[in-house]
C-alpha positions as CSV (number, residue, x, y, z in Angstrom):
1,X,-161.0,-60.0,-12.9
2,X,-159.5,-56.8,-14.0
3,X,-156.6,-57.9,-15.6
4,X,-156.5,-61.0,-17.8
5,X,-154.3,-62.9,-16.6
6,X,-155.0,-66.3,-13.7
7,X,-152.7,-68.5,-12.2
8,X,-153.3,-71.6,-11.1
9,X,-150.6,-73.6,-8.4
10,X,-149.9,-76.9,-7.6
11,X,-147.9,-77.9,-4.5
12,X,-146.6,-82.1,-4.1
13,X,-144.7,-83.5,-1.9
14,X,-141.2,-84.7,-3.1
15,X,-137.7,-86.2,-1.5
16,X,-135.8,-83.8,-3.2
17,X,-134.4,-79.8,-2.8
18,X,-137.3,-77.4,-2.9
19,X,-137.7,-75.4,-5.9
20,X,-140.0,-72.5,-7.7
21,X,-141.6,-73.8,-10.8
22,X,-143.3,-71.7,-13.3
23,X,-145.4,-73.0,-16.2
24,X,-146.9,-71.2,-18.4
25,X,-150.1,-71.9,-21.4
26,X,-150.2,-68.7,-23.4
27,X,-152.5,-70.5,-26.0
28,X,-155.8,-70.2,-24.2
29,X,-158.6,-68.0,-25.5
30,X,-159.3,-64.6,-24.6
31,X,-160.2,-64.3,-20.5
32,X,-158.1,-66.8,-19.7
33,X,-160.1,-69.9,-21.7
34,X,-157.8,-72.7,-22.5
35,X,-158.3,-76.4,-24.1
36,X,-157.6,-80.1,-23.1
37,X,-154.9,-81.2,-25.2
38,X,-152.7,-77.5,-24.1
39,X,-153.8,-78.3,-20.2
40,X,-152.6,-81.9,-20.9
41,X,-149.2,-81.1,-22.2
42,X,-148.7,-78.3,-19.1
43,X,-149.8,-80.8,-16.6
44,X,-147.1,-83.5,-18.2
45,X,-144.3,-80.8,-18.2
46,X,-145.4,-79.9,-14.9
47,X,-145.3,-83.2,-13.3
48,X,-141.9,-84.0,-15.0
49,X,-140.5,-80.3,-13.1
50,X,-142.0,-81.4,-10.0
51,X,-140.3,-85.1,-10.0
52,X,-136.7,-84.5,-11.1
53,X,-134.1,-82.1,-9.4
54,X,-132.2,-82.8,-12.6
55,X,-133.9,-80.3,-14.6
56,X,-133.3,-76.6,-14.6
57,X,-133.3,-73.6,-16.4
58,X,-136.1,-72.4,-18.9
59,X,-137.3,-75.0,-20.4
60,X,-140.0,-75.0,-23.5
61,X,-141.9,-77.4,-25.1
62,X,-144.4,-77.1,-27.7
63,X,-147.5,-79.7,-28.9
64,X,-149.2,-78.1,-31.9
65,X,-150.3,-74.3,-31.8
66,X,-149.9,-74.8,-28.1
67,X,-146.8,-73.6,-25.9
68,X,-145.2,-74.3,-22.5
69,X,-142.5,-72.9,-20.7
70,X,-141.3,-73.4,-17.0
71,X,-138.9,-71.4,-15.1
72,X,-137.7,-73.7,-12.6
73,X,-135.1,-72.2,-9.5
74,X,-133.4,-75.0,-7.3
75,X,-132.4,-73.9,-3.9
76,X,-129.1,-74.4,-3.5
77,X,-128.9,-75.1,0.2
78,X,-129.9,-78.7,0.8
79,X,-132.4,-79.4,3.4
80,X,-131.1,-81.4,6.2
81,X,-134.6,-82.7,7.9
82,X,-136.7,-84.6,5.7
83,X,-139.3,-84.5,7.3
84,X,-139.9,-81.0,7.7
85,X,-139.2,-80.1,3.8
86,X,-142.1,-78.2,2.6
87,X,-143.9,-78.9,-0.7
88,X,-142.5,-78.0,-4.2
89,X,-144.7,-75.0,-5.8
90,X,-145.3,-75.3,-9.7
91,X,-147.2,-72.1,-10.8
92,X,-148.8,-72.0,-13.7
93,X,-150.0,-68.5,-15.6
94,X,-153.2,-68.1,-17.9
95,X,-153.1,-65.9,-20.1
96,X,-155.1,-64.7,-23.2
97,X,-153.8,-66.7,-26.6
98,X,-152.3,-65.3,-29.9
99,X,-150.9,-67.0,-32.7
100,X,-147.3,-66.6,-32.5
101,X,-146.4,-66.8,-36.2
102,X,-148.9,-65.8,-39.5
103,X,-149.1,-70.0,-39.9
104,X,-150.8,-70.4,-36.8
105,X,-153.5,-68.1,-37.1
106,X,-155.8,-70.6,-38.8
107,X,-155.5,-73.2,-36.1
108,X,-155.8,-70.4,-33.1
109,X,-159.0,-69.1,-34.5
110,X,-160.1,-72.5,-35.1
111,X,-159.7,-73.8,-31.7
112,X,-161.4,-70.3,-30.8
113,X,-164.3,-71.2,-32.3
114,X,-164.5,-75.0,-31.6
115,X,-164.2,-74.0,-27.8
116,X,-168.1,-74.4,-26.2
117,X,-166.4,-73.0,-22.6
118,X,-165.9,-69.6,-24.7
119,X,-168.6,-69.6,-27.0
120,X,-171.8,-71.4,-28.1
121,X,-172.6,-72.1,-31.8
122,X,-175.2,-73.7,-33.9
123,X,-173.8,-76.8,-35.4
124,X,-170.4,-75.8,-34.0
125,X,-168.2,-78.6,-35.2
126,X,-169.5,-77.9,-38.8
127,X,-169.4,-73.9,-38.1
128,X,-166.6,-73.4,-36.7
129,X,-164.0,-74.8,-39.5
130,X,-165.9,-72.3,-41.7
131,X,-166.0,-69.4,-40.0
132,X,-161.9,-69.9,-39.0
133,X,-161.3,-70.5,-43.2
134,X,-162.9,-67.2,-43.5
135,X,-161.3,-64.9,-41.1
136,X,-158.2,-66.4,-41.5
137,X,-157.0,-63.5,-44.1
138,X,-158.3,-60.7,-42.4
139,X,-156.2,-61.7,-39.4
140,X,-153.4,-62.9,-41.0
141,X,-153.0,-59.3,-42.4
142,X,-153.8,-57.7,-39.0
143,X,-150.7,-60.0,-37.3
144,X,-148.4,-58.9,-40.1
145,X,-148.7,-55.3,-39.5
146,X,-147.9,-55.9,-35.8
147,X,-144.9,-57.8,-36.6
148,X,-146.0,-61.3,-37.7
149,X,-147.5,-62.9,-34.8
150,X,-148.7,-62.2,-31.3
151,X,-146.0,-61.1,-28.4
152,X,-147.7,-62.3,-25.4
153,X,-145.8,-64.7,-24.9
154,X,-142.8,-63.1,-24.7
155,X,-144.1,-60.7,-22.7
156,X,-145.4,-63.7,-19.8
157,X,-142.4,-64.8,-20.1
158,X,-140.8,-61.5,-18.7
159,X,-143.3,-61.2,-16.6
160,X,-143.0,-64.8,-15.0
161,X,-139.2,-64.5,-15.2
162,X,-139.4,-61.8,-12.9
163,X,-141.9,-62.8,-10.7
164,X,-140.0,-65.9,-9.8
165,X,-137.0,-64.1,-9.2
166,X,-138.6,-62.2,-6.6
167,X,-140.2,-65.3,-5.1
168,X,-136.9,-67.2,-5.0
169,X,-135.5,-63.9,-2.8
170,X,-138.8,-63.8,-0.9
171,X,-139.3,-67.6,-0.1
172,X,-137.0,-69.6,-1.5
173,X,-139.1,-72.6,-0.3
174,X,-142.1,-71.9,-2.0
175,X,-162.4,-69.9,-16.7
176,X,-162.4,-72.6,-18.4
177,X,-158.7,-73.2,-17.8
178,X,-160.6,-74.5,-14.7
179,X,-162.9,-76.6,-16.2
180,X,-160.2,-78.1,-18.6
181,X,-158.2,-79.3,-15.3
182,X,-161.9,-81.1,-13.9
183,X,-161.8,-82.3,-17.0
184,X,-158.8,-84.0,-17.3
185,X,-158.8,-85.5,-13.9
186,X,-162.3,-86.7,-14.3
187,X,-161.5,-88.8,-17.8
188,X,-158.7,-90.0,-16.4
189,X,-161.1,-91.1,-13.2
190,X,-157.9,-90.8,-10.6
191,X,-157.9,-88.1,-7.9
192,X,-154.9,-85.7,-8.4
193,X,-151.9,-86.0,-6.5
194,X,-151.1,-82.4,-6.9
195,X,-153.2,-80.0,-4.6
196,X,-154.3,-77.4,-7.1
197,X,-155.1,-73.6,-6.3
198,X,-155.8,-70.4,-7.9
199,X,-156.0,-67.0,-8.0
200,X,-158.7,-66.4,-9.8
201,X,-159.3,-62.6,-9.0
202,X,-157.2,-59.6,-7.9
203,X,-158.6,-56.3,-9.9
204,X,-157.6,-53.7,-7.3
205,X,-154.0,-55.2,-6.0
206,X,-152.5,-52.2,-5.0
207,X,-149.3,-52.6,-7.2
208,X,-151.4,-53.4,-10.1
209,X,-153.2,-50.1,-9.6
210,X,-149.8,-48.3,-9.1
211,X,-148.8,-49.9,-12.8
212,X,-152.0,-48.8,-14.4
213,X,-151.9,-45.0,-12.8
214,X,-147.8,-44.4,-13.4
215,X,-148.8,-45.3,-17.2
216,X,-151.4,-43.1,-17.6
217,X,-150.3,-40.1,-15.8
218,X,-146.7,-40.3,-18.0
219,X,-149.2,-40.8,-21.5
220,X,-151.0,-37.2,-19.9
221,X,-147.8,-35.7,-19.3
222,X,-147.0,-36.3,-23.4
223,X,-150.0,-33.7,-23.9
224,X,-150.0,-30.3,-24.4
225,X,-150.3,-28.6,-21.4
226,X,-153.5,-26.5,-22.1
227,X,-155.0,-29.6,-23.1
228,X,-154.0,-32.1,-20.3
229,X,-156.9,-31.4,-17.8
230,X,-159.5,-31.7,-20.9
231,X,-158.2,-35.4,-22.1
232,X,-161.1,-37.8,-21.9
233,X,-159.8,-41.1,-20.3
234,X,-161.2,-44.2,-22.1
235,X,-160.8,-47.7,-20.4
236,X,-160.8,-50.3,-23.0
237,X,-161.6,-53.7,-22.1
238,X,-162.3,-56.7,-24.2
239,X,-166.2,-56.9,-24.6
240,X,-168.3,-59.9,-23.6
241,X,-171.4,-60.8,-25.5
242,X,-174.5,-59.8,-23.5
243,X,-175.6,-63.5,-23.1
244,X,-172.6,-64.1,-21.1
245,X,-173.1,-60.6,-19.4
246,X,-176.4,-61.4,-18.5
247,X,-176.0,-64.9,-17.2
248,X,-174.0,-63.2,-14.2
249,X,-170.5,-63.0,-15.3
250,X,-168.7,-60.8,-12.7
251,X,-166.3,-59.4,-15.0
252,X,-167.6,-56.5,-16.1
253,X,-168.1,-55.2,-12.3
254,X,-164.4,-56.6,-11.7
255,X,-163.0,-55.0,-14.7
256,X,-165.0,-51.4,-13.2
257,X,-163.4,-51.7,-9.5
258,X,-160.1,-51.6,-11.6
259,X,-161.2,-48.8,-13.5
260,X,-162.6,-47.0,-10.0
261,X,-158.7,-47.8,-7.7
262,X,-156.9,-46.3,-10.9
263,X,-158.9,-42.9,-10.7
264,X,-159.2,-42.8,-7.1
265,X,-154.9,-43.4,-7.2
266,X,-154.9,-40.6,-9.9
267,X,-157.4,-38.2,-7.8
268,X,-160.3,-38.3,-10.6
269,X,-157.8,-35.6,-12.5
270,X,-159.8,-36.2,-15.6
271,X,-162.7,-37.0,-17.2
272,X,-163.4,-40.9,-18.1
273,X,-165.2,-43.6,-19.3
274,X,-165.2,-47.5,-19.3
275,X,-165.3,-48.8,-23.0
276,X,-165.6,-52.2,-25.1
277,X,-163.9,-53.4,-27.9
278,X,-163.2,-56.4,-30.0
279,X,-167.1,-57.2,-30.9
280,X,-167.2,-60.0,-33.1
281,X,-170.5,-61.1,-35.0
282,X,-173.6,-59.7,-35.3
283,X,-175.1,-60.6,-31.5
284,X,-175.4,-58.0,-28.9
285,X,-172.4,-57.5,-27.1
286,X,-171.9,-55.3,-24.0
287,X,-171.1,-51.8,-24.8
288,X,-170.7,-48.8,-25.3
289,X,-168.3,-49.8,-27.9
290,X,-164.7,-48.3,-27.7
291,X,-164.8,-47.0,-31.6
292,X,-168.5,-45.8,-31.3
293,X,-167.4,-44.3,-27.7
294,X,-164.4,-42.2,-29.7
295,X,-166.9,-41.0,-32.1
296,X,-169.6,-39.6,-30.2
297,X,-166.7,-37.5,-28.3
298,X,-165.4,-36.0,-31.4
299,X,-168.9,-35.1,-32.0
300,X,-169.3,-33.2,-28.7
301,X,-166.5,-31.4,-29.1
302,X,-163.9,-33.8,-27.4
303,X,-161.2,-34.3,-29.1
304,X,-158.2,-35.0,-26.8
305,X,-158.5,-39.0,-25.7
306,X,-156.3,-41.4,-24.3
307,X,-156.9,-45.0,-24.6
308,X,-155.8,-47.1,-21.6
309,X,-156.1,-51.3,-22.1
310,X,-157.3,-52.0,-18.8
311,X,-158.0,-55.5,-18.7
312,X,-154.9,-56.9,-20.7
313,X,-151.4,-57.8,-18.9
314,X,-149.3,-57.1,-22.0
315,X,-149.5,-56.2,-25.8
316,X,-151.5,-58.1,-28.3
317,X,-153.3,-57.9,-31.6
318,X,-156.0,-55.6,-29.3
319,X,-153.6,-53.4,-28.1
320,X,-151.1,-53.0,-31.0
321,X,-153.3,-53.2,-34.4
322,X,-157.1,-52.5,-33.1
323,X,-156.0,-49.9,-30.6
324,X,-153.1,-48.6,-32.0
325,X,-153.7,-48.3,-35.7
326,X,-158.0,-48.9,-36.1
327,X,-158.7,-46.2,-33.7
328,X,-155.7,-44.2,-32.8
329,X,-154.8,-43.9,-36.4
330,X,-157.3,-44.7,-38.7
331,X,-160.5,-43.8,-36.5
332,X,-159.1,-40.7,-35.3
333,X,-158.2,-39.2,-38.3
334,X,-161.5,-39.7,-39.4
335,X,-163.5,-38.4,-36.6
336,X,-160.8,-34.6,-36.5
337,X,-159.4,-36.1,-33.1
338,X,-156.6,-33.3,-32.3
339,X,-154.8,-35.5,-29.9
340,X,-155.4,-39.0,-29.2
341,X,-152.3,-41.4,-27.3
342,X,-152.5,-44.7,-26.0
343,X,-151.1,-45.5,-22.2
344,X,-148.1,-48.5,-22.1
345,X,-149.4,-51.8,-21.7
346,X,-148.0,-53.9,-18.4
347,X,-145.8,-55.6,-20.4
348,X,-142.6,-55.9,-19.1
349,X,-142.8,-53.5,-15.8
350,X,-141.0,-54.5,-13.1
351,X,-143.4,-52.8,-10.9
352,X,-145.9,-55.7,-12.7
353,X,-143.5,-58.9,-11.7
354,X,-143.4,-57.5,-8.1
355,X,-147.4,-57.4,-8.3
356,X,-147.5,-61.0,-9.6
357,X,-144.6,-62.6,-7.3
358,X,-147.2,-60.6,-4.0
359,X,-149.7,-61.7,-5.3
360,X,-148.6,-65.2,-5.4
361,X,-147.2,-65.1,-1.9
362,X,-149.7,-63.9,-0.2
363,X,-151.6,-66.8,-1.9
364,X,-149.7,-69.4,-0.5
365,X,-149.1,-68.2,2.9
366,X,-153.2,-67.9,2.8
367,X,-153.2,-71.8,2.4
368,X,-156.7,-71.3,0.2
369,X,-157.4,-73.1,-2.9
370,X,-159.6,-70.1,-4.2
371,X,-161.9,-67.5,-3.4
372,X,-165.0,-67.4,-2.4
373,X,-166.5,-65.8,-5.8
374,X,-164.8,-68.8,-7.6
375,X,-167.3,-70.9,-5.9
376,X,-170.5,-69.4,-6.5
377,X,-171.4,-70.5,-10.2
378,X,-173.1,-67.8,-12.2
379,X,-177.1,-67.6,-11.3
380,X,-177.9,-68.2,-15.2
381,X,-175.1,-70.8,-16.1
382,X,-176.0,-72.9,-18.7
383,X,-172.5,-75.1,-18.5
384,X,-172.8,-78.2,-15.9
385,X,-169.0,-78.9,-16.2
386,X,-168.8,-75.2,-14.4
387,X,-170.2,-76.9,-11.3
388,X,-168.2,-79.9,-10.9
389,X,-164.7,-77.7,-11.7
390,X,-166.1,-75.5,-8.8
391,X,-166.7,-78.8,-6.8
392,X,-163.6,-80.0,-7.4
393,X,-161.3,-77.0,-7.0
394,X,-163.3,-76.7,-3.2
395,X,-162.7,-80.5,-2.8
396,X,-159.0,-79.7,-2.6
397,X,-159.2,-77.4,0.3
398,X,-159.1,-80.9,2.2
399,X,-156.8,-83.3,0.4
400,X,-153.9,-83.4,2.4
């Protein structure tokens, strides 16, 4: 999908007030990946919302580098027919992790590299440890240029805050993240008695595209004016490694039909590209490269550039050190770039929250677990437990 950022919803049946529940797991990897012991401490928190009236607010939990929040509305009118009360609605929002303090960068990279749904290693368990211990400085002085730690969970929080807001006005009654839910229900052999669904996909919402081309249009209005209908538009997305790419993954085509609504919204006013970044390792990852694309510009004589983060929701250690300071710094003053700006991440929009609370809406009034993409396993997969979370998301079209 275009932007990184999935939510999953569960819906039970309860003798109490209806409420809105958020949840949120900021500690997955990047495209939304996520582990077992993070899903099991969401679902617990979850299921503890979704039982008791009693609890409201914002409340947050934490189990080891992992965190949890949930926004949880009450309605405040009681509901007089029993029998007619509709289901509760916990929503919970995927989003790429980040350590949030300089500490936790060890065990985020770790769990990075541990994860088989994100990557696949020789002798990973052995591998993994290593490669985390040896990174871990390099990041740790990345994180404390930016602050100290990653703020995307703050900024899900805004954005969730928001969204529910709007959801309580609008109906007050209402990856691998995948696989780790299969997985849990599977170990625990019991059939869930929350009815899960997701929306996995949603790169040209309309109001998503409106965020992304109000951003970029006020970055080209910050260059000089001679200049303006000359800046080179680069699209940054986080890269894939071409083994995924070629297995089928749909995101790069996902991430382009953003790319293509944002122009088309903008009326193709300048010239642009869509670019990777964030390689890691030696394989062959899909390019071109966002810090090779800057480069062969400058050479042909293109040296105004803005950088738009097109498949991230809010700022992280992409947007605010490798974008910010690597390439719009650093980079560019390297390469003779005369002007070079980067567009405003999502962040905290409120344009963004009305996107999300639509987009969840529209979701639930839909009464669909998924799409129809989130079915079709990619023709090269090579991960069985893809399958069965497929199988089982689809099996809850028909639990009641």
């Amino acid at each position: 999908m275009g932007a990184v950022l999935d939510f999953i919803l569960c819906k039970r049946r309860c003798r109490k007030g209806s409420q809105s529940v958020r949840l949120e797991e900021t500690e997955g990897m990047f495209r939304s990946h996520t582990n077992m012991a993070a899903f099991r401490a969401a679902h617990r928190l979850l299921a503890h919302i979704l039982r008791n009236e009693n609890s409201a607010g914002l409340v947050k939990h934490r189990w080891s580098s992992s965190a949890a929040s949930v926004a949880n509305n009450r309605d405040p009118k009681p509901h007089a027919q029993p029998d007619k009360r509709k289901p509760k609605t916990g929503i919970l929002m995927l989003n790429m992790g980040g350590p949030e303090t300089l500490d936790d960068v060890h065990d985020f990279l770790l769990r990075l590299f541990l994860d088989k749904d994100l990557m696949t290693l020789p002798a990973q368990s052995k591998l993994a440890p290593f490669i985390a211990k040896r990174r871990k400085p390099k990041i740790q002085e990345q994180y404390s240029k930016i602050g100290g730690g990653s703020p995307i969970k703050k900024w899900t929080d805004q954005q969730g805050e928001g969204m529910v807001k709007l959801l309580d006005k609008l109906s007050p009654a209402t990856g691998s993240s995948l696989n780790a839910i299969y997985r849990y229900y599977n170990a625990k052999g019991v059939q869930p008695k929350m009815k899960w669904s997701v929306i996995d996909r949603w790169p040209t919402h309309p109001l998503l595209i409106q965020c992304f081309a109000d951003h970029i249009q006020k970055e080209l209005n910050m260059f000089p004016a001679d200049k303006r209908g000359d800046v080179v538009i680069l699209f940054s997305a986080h890269s894939l490694p071409m083994s995924v790419v070629n297995r089928g993954d749909p995101y790069p085509q996902e991430v382009g039909a953003t790319v293509q609504k944002v122009m088309d919204r903008l009326g193709y006013s300048n010239p642009y590209r869509l670019v990777w970044q964030s390689k890691v390792g030696p394989m062959a990852w899909l390019g071109p490269q966002t810090d090779e694309s800057i480069k062969g510009l400058c050479q042909r004589g293109k040296k105004n550039i803005l950088l738009v983060p097109i498949a991230f929701t809010s700022d992280h250690i992409e947007t605010l050190y490798e974008l910010d300071i690597e390439y719009a710094q650093v980079l560019a003053n390297e390469c003779g770039v005369e002007n070079i700006r980067r567009s405003e991440s999502l962040n905290g929009n409120p344009l963004f929250s009305k996107a999300l609370a639509d987009l969840v809406l529209s979701h639930v009034k839909s009464n669909e677990i998924c799409s129809k993409q989130l079915t079709l396993r990619c023709p090269m997969c090579v991960n069985p437990v893809c399958g069965e979370a497929r199988s089982f998301f689809t099996k809850q079209q028909h639990q009641n």
